[in-house]
C-alpha positions as CSV (number, residue, x, y, z in Angstrom):
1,X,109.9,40.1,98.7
2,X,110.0,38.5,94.8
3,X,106.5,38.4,95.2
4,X,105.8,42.1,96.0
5,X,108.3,43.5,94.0
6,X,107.0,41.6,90.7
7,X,103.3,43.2,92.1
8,X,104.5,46.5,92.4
9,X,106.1,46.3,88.8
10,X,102.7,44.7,87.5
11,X,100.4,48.0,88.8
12,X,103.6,50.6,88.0
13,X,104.3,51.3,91.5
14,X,107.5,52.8,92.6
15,X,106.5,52.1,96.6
16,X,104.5,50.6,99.0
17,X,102.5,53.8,99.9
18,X,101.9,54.4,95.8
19,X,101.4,50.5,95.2
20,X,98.3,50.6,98.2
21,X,96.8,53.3,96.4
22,X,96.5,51.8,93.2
23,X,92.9,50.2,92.1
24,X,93.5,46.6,91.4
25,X,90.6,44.4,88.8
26,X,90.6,40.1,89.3
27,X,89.7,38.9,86.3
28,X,88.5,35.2,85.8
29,X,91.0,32.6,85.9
30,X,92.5,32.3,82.0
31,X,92.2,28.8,81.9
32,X,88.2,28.9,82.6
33,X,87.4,32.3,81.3
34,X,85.0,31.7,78.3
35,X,84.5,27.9,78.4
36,X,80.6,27.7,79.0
37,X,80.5,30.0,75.9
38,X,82.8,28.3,74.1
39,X,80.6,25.2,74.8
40,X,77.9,26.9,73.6
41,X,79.1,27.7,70.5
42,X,81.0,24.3,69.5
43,X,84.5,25.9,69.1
44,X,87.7,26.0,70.7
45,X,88.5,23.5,73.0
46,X,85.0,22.4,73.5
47,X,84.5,21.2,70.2
């Protein structure tokens, strides 16, 4: 129920039949986003 109720605060939701409706993006993983061009470019991390 944490789990859900954290989701449906996430989205804006006020219930389960609004927080179904909604239109939900997955993005990369933060971690990994960007590394290769990071890489590419000698900066960050990747140095």
């Amino acid at each position: 129920m944490g789990a859900l109720h954290t989701s449906m605060g996430n989205v804006g939701a006020k219930d389960i039949k609004e927080m179904q409706l909604t239109e939900i993006i997955i993005a990369p993983s933060i971690r990994t986003e960007g590394k290769v061009f990071q890489a590419s470019q000698r900066i960050g991390m990747c140095k």
